[in-house]
C-alpha positions in Angstrom: -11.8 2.1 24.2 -12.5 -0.4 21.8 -10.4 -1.9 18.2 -12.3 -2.6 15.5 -10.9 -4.5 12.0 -12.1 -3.7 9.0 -9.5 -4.2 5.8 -6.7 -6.7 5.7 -8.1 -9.7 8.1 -7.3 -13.1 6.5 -6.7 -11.2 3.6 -2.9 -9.3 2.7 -4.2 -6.1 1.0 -6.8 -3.2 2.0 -5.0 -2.1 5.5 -7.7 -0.8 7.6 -8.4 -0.8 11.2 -10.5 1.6 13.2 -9.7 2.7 16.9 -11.9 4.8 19.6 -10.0 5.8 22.4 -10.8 9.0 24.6 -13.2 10.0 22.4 -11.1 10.4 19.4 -12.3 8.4 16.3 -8.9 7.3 14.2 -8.1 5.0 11.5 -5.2 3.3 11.2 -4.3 3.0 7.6 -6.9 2.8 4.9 -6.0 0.7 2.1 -7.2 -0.2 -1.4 -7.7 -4.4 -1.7 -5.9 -5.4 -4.6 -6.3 -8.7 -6.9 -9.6 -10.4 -6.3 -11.6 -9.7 -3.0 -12.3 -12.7 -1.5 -13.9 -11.7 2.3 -16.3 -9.1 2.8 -14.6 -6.0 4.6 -17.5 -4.9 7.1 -18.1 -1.0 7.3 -16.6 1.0 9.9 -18.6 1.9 12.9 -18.7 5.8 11.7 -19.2 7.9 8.8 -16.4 9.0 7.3 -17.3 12.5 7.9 -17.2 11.8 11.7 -13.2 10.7 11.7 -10.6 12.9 13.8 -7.7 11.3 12.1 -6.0 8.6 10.0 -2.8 7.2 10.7 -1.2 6.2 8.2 2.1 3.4 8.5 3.4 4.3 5.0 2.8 5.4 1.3 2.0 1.8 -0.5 -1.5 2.3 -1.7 -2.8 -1.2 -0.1 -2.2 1.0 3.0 -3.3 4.5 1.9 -5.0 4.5 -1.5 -8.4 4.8 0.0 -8.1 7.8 1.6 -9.3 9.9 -0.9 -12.2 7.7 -1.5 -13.0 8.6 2.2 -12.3 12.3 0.9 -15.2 12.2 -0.9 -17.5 10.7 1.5 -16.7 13.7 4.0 -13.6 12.9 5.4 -12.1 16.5 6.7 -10.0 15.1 9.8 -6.4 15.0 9.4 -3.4 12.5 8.0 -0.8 11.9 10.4 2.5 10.4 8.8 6.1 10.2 8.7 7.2 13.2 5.9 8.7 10.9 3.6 5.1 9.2 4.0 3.8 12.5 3.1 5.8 13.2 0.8 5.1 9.9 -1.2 1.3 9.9 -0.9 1.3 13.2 -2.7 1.9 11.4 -5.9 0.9 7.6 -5.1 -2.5 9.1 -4.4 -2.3 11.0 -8.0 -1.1 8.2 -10.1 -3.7 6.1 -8.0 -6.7 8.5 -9.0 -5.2 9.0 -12.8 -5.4 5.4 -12.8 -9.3 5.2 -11.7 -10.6 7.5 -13.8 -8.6 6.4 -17.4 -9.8 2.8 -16.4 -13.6 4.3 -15.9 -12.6 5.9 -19.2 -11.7 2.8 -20.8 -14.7 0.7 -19.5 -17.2 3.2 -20.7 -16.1 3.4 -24.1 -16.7 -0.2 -24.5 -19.9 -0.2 -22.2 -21.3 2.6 -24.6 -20.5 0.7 -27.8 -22.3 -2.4 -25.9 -25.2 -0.4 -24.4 -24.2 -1.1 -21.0 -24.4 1.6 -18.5 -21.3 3.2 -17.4 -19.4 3.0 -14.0 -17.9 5.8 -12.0 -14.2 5.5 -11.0 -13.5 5.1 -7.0 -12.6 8.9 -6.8 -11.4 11.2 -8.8 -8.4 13.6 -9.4 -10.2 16.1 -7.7 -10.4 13.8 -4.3 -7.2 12.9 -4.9 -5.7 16.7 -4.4 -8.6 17.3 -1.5 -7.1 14.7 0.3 -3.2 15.1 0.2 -3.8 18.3 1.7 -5.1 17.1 5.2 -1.3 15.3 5.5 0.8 16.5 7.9 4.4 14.8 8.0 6.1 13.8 11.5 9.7 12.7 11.9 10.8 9.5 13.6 10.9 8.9 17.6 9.1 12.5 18.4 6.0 11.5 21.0 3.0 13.9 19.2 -0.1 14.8 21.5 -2.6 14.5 18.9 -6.0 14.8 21.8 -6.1 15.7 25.9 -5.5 11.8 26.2 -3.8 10.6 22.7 -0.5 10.9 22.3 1.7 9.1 18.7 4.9 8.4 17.6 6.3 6.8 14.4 8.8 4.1 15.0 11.0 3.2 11.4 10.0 -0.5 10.1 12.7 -0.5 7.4 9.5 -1.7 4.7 9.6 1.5 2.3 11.2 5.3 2.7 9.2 6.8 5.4 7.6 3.6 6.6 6.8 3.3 10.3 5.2 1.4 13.0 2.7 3.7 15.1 3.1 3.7 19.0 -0.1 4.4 20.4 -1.2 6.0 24.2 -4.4 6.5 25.0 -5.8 7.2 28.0 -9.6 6.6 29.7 -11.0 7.0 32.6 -7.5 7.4 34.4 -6.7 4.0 32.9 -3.7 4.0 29.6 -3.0 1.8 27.2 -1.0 1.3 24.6 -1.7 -0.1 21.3 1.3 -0.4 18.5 0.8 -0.5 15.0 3.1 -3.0 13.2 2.5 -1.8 9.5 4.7 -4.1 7.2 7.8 -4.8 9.0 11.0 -4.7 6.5 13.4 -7.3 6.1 17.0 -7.2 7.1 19.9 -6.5 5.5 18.5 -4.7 2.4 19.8 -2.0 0.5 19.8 1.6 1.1 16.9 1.7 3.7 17.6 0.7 7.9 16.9 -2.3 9.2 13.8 -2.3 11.4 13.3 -0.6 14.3 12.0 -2.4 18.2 9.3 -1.2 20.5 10.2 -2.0 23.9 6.8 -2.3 25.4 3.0 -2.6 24.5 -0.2 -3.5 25.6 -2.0 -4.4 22.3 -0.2 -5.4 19.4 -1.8 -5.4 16.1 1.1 -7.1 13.5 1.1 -8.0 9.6 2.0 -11.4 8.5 2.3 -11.4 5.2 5.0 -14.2 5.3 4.2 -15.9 8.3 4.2 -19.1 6.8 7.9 -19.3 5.2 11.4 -18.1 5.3 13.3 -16.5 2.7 16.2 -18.5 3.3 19.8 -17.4 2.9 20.3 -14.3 1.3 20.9 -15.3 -2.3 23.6 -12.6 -4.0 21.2 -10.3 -5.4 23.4 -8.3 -7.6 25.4 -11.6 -8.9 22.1 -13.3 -9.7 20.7 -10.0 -11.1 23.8 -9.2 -13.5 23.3 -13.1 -14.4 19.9 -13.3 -15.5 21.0 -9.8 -17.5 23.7 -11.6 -19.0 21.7 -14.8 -19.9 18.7 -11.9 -21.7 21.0 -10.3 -23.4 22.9 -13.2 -25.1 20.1 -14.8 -26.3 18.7 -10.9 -28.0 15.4 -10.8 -25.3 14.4 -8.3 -23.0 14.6 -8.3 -19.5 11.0 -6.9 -18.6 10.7 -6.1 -14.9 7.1 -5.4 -12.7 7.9 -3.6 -10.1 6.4 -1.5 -7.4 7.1 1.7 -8.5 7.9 3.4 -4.8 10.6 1.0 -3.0 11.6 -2.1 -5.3 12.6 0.0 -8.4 15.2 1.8 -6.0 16.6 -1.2 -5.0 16.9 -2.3 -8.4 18.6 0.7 -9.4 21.2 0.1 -6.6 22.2 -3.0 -7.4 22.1 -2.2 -11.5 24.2 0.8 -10.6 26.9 -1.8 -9.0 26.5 -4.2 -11.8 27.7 -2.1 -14.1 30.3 -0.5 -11.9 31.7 -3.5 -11.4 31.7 -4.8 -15.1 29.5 -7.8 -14.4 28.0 -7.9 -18.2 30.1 -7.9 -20.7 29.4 -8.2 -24.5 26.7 -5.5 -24.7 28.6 -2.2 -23.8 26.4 0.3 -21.9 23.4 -1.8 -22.1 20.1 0.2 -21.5 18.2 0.1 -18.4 14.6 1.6 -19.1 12.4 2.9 -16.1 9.0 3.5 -17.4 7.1 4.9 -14.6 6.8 8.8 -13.8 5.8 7.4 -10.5 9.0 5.8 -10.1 11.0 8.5 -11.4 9.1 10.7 -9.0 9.6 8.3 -6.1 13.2 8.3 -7.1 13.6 12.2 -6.4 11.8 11.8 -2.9 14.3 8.7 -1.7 17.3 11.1 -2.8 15.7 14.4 -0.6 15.5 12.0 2.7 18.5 10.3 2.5 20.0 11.6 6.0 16.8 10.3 7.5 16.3 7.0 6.3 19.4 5.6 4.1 21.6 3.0 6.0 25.2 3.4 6.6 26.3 1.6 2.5 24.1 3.9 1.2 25.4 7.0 2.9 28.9 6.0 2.2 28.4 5.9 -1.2 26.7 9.8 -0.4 29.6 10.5 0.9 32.0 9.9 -1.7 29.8 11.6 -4.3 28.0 8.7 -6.1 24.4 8.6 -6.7 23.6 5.2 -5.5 20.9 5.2 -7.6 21.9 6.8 -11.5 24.3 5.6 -13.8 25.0 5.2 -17.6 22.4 3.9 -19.2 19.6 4.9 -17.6 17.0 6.2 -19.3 14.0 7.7 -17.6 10.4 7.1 -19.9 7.8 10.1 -18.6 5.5 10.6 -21.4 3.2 7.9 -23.1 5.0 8.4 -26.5 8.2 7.5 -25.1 6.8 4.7 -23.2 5.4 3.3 -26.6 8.9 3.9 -28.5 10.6 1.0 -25.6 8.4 -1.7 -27.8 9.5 0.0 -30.6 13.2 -0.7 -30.7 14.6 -3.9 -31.3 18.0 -3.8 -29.3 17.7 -5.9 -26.4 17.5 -4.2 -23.1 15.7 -3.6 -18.8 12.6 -2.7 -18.8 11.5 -1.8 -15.4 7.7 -0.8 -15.2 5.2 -0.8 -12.6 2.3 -1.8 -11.3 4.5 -4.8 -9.4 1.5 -7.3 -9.3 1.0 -6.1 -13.2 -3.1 -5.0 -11.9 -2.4 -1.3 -13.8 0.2 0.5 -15.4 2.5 0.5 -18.5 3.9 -3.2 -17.2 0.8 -3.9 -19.0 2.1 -3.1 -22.2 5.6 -4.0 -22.0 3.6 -8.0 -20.9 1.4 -7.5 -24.2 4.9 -6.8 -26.3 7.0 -9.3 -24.7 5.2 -12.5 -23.1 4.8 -14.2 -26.6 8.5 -13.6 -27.4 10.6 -16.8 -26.8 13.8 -15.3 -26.3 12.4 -12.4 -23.3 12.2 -13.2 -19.6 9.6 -11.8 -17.4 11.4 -11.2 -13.9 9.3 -11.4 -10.6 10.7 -10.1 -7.3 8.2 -9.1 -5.1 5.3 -10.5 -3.2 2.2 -11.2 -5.8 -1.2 -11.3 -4.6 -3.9 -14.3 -5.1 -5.5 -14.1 -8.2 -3.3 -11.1 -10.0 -2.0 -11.2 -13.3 1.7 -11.7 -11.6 0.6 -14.3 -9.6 -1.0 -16.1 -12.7 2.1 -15.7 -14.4 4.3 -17.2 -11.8 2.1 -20.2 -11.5 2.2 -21.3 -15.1 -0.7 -19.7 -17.0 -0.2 -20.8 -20.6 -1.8 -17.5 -21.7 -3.2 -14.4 -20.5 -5.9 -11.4 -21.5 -4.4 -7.6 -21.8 -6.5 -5.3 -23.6 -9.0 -7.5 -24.8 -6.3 -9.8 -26.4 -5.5 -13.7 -25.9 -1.5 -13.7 -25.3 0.7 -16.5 -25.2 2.5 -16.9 -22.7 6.3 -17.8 -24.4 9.0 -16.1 -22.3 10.9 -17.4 -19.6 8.9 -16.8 -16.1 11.5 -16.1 -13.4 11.6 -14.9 -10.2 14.2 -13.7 -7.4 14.2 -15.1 -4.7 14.1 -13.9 -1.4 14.3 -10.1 -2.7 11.1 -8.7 -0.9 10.3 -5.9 0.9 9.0 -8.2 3.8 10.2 -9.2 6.6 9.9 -13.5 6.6 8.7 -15.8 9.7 11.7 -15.1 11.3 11.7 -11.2 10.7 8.3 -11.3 12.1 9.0 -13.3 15.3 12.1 -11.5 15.8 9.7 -8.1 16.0 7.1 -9.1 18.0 9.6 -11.3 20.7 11.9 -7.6 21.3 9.0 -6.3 23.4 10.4 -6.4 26.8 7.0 -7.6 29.1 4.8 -9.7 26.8 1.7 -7.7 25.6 -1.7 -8.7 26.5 -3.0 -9.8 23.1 -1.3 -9.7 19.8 -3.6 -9.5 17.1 -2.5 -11.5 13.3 -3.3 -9.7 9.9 -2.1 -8.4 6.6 -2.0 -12.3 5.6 -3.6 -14.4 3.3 -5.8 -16.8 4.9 -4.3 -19.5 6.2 -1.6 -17.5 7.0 -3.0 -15.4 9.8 -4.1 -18.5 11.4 -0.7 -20.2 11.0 1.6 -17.4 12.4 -1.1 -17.0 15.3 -0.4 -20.5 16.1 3.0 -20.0 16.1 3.0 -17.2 18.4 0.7 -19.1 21.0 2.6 -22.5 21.1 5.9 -21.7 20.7 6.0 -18.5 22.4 3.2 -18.7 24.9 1.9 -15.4 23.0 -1.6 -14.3 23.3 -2.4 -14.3 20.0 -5.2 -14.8 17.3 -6.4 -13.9 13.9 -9.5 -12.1 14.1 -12.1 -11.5 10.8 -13.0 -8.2 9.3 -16.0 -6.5 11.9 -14.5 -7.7 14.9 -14.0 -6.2 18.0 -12.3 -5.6 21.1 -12.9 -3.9 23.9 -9.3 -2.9 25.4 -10.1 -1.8 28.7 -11.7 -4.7 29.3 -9.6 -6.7 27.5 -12.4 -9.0 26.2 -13.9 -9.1 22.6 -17.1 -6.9 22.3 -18.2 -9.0 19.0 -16.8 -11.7 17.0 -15.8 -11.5 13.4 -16.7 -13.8 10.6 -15.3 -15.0 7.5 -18.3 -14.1 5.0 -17.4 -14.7 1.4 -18.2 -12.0 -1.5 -21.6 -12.6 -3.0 -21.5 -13.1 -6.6 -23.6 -10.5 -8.1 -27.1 -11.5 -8.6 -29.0 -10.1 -11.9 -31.8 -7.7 -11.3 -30.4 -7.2 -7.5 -30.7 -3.4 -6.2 -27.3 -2.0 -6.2 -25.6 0.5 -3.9 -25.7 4.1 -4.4 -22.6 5.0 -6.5 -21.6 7.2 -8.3 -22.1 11.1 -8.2 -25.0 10.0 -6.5 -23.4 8.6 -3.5 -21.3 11.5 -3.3 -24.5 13.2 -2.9 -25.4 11.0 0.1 -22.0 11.7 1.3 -22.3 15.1 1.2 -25.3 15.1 3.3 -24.3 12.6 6.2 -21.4 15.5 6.2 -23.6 18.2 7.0 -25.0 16.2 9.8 -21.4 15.9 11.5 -21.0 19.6 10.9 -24.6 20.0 12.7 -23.3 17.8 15.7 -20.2 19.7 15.9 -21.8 22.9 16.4 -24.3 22.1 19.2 -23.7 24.5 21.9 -23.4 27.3 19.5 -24.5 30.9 19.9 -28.4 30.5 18.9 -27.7 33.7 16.5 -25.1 31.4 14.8 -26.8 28.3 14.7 -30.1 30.4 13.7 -28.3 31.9 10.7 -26.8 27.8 9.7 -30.6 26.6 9.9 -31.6 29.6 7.3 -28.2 29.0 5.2 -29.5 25.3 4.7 -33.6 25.7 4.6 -32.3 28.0 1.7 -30.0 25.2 0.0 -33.2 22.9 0.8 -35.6 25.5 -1.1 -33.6 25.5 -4.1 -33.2 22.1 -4.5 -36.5 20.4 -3.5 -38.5 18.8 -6.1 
């Protein structure tokens, strides 16, 4: 039975850690990196074609938007979620491959013009589809037997709508243990989701700390700050531009709009329009308002209750199409603009940035976690000018940000999760943090808390019957590209490669077979060999 961790050690994006337990072969999330990759992310043990099953804590692509990269490298097992998980991947994992394949798009008209070769995107549309249908959606608290010896249940983390922590039992050689998934653990007291969820007990403990190194202090008045920097935009004929992840945050900023207005906060600029520009989000928006019995807290369903849309009102003004996207920048009344991507890496914030960060009188509004070396982050630490589309912008709005508003549970969050387990587990493992980080909260845990705990580097190991590591990890830095180098297979190419490390696993899985059966496979694929061989 051993734990192996791939994605997201020392590092805060690209979720991925790979578990063998009575004989089943499972991921636990599989996540894009985002912003520069800093640490090499060692390979998984398998082929992807060899998997039984990804589990998957919740929808953000950091988390899941790999999985139909994996698609195309063979991956047929299946994708256990929550539904609202399910229900969320089904277009995160769209937008995510629309977005690869117009950015190949763009990339290769200028590599053409330049005489550069062209790239591939990560996957395609096609993956994309092949993928979300392996899902298969799970409510809250219901133990599943997914093997003989395997058995999972979902546990709500209050993070994002169908979020979870994954309860692990796996059983060997008449020995069991038990290995929880944190995911990202929610902070408290937000709006229309639960708080987080305990686990009572655990053997293994593998736990994100993306802010295990500060607190979020009191909780500022969100919607009096918000309707304040609204009013403060407004005066001075700016827009409020926005960047936020389209699946979570732009909910909660529609809640609290919803009540600023209700309430009459702004005054001077009538029914002041609020633009979301993001069919993601508008999509996302439709999915939060078919689970709210499951996952809205009790303000939320009040407001259900009494017949209000907790997330609509006047003014809002939904932008699907790229023409109506472009007509925001077009008129000159000032106004929200809420856009994703939330670290400003993709999407039509891109745009709204290009039309608005050279324009005195707009503020650029940050209030959500932004990664090391994204445009957001750049932005927030006083970058005098930036480069969209091939053009040098200056960077003249107001850069703000809202405190404390994250989706994250803070240092305190964190301990408060991991110190409700009842017995204290044999080994907590720290990741989903930047560097420092990991190694700072696992300090924390150990001295304070006498906590088994440590931070361990992508490729590590652990051997949980045993409880004893199998290999170390180690931090290796990326390479920089050397010229002339032999790349990787990529590329349709790869997915050739792919294809055939597939038909191995199929060969393996049919060993035992009826010779007439396997007789007829062996002519089915001398044939396919005939054909093709050059």
């Amino acid at each position: 039975m051993r734990l192996m961790f791939s994605g997201a050690a020392h590092e805060v994006t690209g979720s991925c850690h790979y578990l063998e337990a009575a004989g089943v072969k499972m991921l636990i999330d599989c996540g894009m990196e985002q912003g520069v990759d800093y640490y090499v992310n060692q390979e998984i043990p398998v082929h992807p074609s060899e998997l039984d099953y990804i589990l998957l804590t919740h929808a953000h692509v950091d988390h899941s938007g790999m999985i139909p990269f994996f698609y195309a490298r063979g991956f047929r097992g299946q994708v256990l979620c929550t539904e609202p998980t399910k229900e969320l991947c089904d277009i995160m994992l769209r937008d995510s491959a629309h977005i690869q394949e117009f950015e190949a798009e763009w990339k290769n008209r200028k590599a053409k013009r330049a005489g550069r070769s062209e790239v591939e995107p990560i996957y395609t549309m096609q993956d994309a589809l092949g993928a979300i249908r392996l899902f298969e959606g799970y409510p809250y608290k219901e133990r599943i037997q997914i093997a003989e010896n395997v058995e999972i249940q979902f546990t709500d983390v209050g993070h994002l709508l169908g979020s979870s922590s994954i309860e692990i039992w796996a059983t060997e050689n008449d020995i069991t243990r038990k290995i929880v998934f944190s995911g990202d653990i929610g902070n408290y007291d937000q709006p229309i989701l639960k708080d987080p969820e305990y686990t009572k007990d655990a053997d293994y403990v593998v736990m994100e700390s993306t802010y295990g190194d500060r607190l979020h202090g009191d909780h500022p008045e969100y919607v009096k700050e918000l309707a304040r920097i609204i009013q403060s935009t407004l005066d001075r004929g700016g827009n409020l531009v926005i960047p936020s992840f389209a699946v979570g945050r732009t909910q909660q900023l529609l809640y609290y709009i919803r009540q600023i207005k209700e309430e009459k906060m702004v005054t001077g600029h009538g029914c002041f329009p609020v633009y979301v520009d993001s069919p993601l989000a508008i999509e996302a928006t439709n999915i939060f308002n078919k689970n709210v019995i499951s996952c809205f807290d009790e303000e939320a369903m009040e407001l259900i209750m009494e017949g209000i849309n907790p997330l609509s009102f006047d003014g809002l003004k939904l932008s699907i199409t790229s023409d109506q996207s472009k007509a925001i920048n077009f008129d000159n009344h000032p106004k929200v603009i809420i856009s994703a991507s939330g670290m400003c890496e993709a999407g039509r914030i891109r745009h709204h940035l290009k039309h608005n960060l050279w324009k005195k009188e707009s503020v650029i509004l940050f209030i959500g976690y932004q990664a090391l070396n994204t445009l957001g982050r750049s932005l927030l630490e006083g970058a005098k000018e930036v480069k969209l589309f091939g053009e040098t912008i200056q960077v003249k709005a107001d850069i703000r940000r809202l405190e404390g508003m994250s989706g994250h549970a803070d240092k305190d969050g964190l301990i408060r999760w991991v110190t409700a387990f009842e017995e204290k587990p044999k080994k907590i493992f720290i990741v989903h943090g930047e560097d420092t980080v990991c190694d700072l909260f696992a300090d924390t845990l150990k001295q304070q808390y006498d906590l088994d705990a440590s931070a361990p580097f992508s490729g590590a190991e652990f051997d949980l019957i045993r409880n004893e590591w199998i290999k170390e990890g180690e931090k290796i830095p990326v390479p920089k590209i050397e010229t002339g180098k032999k790349k990787q297979p990529s590329g349709v190419y790869a997915r050739l490669l792919a294809a055939g490390q597939r038909l191995l696993t199929v060969i393996k899985h049919n060993e035992g077979g009826a010779n007439k059966d396997l007789a007829k496979f062996a002519d089915q694929i001398n044939s396919l060999c005939d054909k093709w061989d050059r």
